[in-house]
Every structure is written in structure tokens, then in C-alpha cells.
SERO-4910 file (N, C-alpha, C, O; in steps of 0.05 Angstrom, whole numbers):
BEGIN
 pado doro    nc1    nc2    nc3   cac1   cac2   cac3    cc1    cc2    cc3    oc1    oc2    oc3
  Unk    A   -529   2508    715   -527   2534    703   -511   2533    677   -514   2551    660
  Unk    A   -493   2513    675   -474   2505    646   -493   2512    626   -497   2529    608
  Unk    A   -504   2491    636   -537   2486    613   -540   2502    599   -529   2506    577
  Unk    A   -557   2517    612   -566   2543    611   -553   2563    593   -564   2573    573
  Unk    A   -528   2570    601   -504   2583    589   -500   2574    563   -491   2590    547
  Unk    A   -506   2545    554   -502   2526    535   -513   2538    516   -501   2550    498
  Unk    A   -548   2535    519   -568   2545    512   -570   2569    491   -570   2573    466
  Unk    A   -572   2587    522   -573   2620    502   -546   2620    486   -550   2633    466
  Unk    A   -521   2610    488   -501   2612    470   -506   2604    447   -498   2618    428
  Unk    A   -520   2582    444   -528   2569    417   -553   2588    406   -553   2590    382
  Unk    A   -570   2601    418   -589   2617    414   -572   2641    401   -577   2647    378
  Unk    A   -553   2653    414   -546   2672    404   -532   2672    373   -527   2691    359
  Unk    A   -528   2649    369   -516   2641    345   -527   2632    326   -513   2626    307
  Unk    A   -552   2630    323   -568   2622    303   -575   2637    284   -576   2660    294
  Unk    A   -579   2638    262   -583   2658    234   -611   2663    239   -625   2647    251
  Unk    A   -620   2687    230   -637   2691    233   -668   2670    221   -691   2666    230
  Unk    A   -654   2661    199   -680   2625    180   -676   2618    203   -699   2617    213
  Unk    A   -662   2611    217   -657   2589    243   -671   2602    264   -689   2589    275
  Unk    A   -667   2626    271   -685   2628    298   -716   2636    292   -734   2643    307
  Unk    A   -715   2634    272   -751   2642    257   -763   2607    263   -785   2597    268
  Unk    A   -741   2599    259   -751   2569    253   -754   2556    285   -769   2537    291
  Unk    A   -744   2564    296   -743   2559    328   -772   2570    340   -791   2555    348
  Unk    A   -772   2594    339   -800   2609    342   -830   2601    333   -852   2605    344
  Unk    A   -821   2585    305   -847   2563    300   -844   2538    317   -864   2526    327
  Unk    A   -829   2533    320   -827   2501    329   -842   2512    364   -863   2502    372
  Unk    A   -832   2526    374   -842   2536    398   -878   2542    402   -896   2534    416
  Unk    A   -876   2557    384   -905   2566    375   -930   2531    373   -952   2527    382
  Unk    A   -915   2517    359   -930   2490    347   -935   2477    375   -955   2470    386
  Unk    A   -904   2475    383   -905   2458    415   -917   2471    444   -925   2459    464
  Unk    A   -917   2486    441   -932   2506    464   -958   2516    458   -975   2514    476
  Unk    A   -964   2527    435   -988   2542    424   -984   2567    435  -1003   2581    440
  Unk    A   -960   2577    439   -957   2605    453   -935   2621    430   -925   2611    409
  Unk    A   -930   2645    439   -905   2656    430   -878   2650    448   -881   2641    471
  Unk    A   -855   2655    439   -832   2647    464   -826   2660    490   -811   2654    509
  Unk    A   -844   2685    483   -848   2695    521   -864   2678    537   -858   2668    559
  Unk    A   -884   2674    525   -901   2656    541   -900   2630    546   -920   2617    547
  Unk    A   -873   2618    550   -871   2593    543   -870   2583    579   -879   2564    591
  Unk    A   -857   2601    584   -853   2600    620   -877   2598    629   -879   2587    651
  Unk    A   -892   2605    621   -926   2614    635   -943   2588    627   -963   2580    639
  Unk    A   -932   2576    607   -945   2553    602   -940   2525    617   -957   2508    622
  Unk    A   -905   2527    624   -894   2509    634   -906   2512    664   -918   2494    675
  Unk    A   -902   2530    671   -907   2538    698   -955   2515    701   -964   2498    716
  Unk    A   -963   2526    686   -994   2521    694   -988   2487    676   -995   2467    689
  Unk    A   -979   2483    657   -984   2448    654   -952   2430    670   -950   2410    683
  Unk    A   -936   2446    662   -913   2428    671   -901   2420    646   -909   2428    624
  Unk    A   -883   2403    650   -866   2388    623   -857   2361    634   -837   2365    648
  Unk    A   -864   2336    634   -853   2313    649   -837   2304    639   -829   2283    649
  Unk    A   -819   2316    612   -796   2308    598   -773   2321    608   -750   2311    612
  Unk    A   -782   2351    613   -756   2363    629   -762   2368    656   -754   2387    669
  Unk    A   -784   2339    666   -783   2347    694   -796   2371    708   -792   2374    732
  Unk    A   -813   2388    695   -826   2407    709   -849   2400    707   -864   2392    690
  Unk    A   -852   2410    743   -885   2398    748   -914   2406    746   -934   2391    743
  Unk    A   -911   2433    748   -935   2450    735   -959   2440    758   -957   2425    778
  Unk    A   -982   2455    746  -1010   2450    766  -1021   2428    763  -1035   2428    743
  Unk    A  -1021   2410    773  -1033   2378    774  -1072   2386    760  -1088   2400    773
  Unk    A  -1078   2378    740  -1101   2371    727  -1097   2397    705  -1112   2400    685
  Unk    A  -1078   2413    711  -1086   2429    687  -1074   2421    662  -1049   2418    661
  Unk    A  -1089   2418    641  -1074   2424    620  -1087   2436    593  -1104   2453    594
  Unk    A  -1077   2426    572  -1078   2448    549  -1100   2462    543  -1096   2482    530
  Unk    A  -1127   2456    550  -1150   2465    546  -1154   2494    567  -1161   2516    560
  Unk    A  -1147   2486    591  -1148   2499    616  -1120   2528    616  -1122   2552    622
  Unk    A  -1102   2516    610  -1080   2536    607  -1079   2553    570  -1063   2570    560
  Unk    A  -1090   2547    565  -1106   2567    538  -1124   2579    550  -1114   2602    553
  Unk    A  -1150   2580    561  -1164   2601    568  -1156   2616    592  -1171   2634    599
  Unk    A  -1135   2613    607  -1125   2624    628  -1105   2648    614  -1104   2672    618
  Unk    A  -1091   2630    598  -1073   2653    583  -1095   2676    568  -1101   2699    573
  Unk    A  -1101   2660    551  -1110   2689    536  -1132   2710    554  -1138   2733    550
  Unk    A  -1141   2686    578  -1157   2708    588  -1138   2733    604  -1141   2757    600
  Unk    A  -1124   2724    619  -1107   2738    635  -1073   2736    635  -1060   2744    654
  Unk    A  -1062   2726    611  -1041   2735    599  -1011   2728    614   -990   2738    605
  Unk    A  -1012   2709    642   -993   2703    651   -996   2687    680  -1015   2692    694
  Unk    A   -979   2670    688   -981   2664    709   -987   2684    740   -999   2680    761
  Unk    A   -974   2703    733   -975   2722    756  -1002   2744    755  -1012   2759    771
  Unk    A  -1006   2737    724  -1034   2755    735  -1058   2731    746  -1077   2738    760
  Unk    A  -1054   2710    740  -1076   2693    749  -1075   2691    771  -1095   2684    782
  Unk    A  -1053   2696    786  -1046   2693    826  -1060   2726    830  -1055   2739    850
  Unk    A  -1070   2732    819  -1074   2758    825  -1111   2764    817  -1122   2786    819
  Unk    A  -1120   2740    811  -1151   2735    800  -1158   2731    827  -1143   2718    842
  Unk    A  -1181   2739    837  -1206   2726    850  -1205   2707    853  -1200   2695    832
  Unk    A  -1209   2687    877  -1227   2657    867  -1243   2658    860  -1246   2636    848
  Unk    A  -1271   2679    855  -1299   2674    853  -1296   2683    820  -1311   2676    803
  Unk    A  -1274   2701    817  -1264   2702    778  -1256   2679    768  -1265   2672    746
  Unk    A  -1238   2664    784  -1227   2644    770  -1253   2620    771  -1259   2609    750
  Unk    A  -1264   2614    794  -1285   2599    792  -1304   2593    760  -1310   2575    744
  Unk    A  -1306   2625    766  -1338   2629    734  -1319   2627    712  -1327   2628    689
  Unk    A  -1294   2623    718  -1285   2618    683  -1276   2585    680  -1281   2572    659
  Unk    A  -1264   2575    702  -1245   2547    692  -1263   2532    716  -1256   2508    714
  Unk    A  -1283   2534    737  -1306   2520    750  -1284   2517    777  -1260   2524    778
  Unk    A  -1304   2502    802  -1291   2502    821  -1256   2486    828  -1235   2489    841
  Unk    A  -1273   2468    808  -1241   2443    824  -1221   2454    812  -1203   2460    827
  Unk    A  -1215   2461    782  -1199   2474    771  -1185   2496    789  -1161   2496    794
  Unk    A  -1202   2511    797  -1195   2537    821  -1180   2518    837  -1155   2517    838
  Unk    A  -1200   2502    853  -1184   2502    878  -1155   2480    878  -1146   2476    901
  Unk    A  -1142   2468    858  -1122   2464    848  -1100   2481    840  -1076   2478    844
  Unk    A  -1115   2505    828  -1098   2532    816  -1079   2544    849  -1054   2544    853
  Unk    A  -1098   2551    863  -1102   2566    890  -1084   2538    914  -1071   2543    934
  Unk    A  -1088   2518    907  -1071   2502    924  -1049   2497    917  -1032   2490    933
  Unk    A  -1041   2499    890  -1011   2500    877   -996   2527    881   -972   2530    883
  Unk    A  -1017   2551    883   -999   2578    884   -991   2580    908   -969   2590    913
  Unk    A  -1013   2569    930  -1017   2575    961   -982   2565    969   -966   2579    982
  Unk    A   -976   2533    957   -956   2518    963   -925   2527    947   -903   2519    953
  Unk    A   -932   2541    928   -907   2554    916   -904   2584    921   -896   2597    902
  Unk    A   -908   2590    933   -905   2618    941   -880   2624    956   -875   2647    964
***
């Protein structure tokens, strides 16, 4: 939790060139804005800081998920037979076995 505390402290201290400049660097490395960065981590993972995300998804798969449906919690909230016709079966049933087990 230090961390953490570490973090937003240094966040809160940044000049505004500086946190513009943070916001791109985010944007480049994610392809998202900085709300969505959780939603990204959450469906690919990060194996640098250790987060594990949905096993086979990644950047192709968590781009059309986002823009189609705008967050991790709305996609727990999709159909299987929605999520099917957009990202195909196995994709689904990966999505649906990672949410089933983190819930």
C-alpha cells in the first residue's frame, strides 16, 4: 500500500507538461486513455508487474472488446452467444472461464 501512496504522491506533483506527458506515454503503452488502463490490465495482464489478465487475450482481442463494450464489467455482463459473434468461441469460453474463476 506504501507503493501506492508513493505513486499518486508523485502524481499529484507533477506540472501539468509532466502529467500531459504521462497521459501520452499511457495512451502509446496501452492504446487506451488513463481510465481505461485497469480494463486493459485486467483482459491482457502485465507480466512485468505481475498481473495476470485472461490467458490468450491480447491486444487485438482487448481493443475490440473495449471499444465495443467499454469495460471489463460490461463485458461480464455480455451474453455468451454476444460475445461468441464478436471475438468467436474459444476466445468466449476463456473470457467466461476467467470471470467464472474471479468472481
Amino acid at each position: 500500500m506504501a507503493k501506492l501512496e508513493n505513486i499518486v504522491k508523485e502524481i499529484e506533483e507533477l506540472s501539468a507538461l509532466e502529467l500531459s506527458e504521462l497521459v501520452k506515454a499511457l495512451e502509446e503503452k496501452f492504446g487506451v486513455l488513463p481510465e481505461k488502463v485497469a480494463d486493459v490490465l485486467g483482459l491482457m495482464g502485465d507480466s512485468s508487474d505481475n498481473i495476470p489478465g485472461v490467458p490468450g487475450i491480447g491486444p487485438k482481442t482487448k481493443e475490440i472488446l473495449l471499444k465495443q463494450f467499454g469495460s471489463v464489467e460490461k463485458i461480464k455482463d455480455v451474453s455468451p452467444d454476444l460475445l461468441k459473434s464478436i471475438v468467436g468461441s474459444s476466445k468466449t469460453s476463456l473470457l467466461l472461464e476467467y470471470f467464472q474463476r474471479n468472481s
